[in-house]
C-alpha positions as CSV (number, residue, x, y, z in Angstrom):
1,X,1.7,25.0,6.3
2,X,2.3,20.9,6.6
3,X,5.1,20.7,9.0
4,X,8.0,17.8,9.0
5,X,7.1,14.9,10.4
6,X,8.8,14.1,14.1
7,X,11.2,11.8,14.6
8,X,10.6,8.1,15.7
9,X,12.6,8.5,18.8
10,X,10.8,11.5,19.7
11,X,7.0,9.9,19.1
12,X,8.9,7.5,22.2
13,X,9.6,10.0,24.5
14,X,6.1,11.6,24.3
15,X,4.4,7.9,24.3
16,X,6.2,7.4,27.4
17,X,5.0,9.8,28.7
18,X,1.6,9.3,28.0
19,X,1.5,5.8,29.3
20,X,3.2,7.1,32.3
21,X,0.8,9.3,33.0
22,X,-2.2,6.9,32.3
23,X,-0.1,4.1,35.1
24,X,-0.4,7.1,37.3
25,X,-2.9,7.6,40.0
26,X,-6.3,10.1,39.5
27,X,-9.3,9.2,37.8
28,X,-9.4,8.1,34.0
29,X,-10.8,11.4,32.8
30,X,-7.7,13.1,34.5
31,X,-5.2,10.3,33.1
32,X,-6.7,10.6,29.8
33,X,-6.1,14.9,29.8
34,X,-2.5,14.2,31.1
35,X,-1.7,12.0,27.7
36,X,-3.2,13.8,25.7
37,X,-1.7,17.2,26.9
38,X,1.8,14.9,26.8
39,X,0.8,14.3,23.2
40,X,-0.2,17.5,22.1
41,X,2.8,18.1,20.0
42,X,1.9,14.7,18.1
43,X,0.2,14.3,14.6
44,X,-0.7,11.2,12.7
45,X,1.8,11.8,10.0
46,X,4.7,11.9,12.5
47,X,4.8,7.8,11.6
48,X,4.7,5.7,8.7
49,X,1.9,4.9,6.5
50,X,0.5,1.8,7.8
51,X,-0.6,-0.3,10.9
52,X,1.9,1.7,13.5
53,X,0.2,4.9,12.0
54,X,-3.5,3.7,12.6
55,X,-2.3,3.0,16.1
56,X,-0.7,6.7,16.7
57,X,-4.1,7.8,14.8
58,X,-6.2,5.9,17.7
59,X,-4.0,7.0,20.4
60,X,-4.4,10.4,19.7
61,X,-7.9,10.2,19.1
62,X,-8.6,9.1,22.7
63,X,-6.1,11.3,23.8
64,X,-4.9,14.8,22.1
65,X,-8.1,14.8,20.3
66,X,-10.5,14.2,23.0
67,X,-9.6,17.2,25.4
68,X,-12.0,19.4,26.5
69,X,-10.1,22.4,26.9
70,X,-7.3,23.2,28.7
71,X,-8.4,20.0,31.0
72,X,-10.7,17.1,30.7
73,X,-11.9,14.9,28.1
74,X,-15.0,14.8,26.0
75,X,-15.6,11.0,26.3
76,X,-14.4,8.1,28.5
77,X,-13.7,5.1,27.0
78,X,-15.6,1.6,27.5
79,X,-13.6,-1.1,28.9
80,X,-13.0,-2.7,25.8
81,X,-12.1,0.6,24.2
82,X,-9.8,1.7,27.2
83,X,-8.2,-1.9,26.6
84,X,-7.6,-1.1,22.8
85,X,-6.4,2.1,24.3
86,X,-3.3,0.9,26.3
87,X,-2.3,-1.6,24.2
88,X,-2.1,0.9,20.8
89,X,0.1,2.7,23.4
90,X,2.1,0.2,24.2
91,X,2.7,-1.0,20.7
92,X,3.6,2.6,19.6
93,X,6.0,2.5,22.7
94,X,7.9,-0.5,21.4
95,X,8.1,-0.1,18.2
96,X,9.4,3.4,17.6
97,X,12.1,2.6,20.9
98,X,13.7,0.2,17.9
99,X,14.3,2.9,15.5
């Protein structure tokens, strides 16, 4: 059963989160499991149709969607991907603090 999407001020709290814990210290691979498990409660839906949505849809791709298990990830990203990565974040970050 679909659930209701979340609210925009509570995709900000668990973006901040995530880009907290991916400024933290650790390796990537640990960063990466700390977003995602920050983001767990996070589905695509929970924004808009449109470009902010893609970015959510990215995030948690590399994120919520790439843990392996309880801990780890499946894949690291490339610099350029990693790049894409924190910027989507940053983006979701700002504009959902607006609303």
């Amino acid at each position: 059963m679909p659930r209701f999407p979340n609210s925009p001020g509570y995709v900000w709290e668990k973006m901040y989160g995530a880009v907290w814990s991916m400024c933290g210290s650790g390796s990537l691979a640990d960063r990466l499991s700390n977003a995602g498990l920050g983001l767990h409660t996070l589905e695509d839906h929970d924004l808009a149709e449109g470009e902010l949505r893609q970015q959510l849809t990215y995030v948690l791709d590399w994120t919520k969607r790439n843990m392996a298990g309880d801990r780890g990830v499946k894949k690291l990203p490339d610099d350029l991907e990693l790049r894409s990565l924190i910027e989507k974040m940053l983006s979701v970050l700002l504009e959902t603090h607006r609303k």
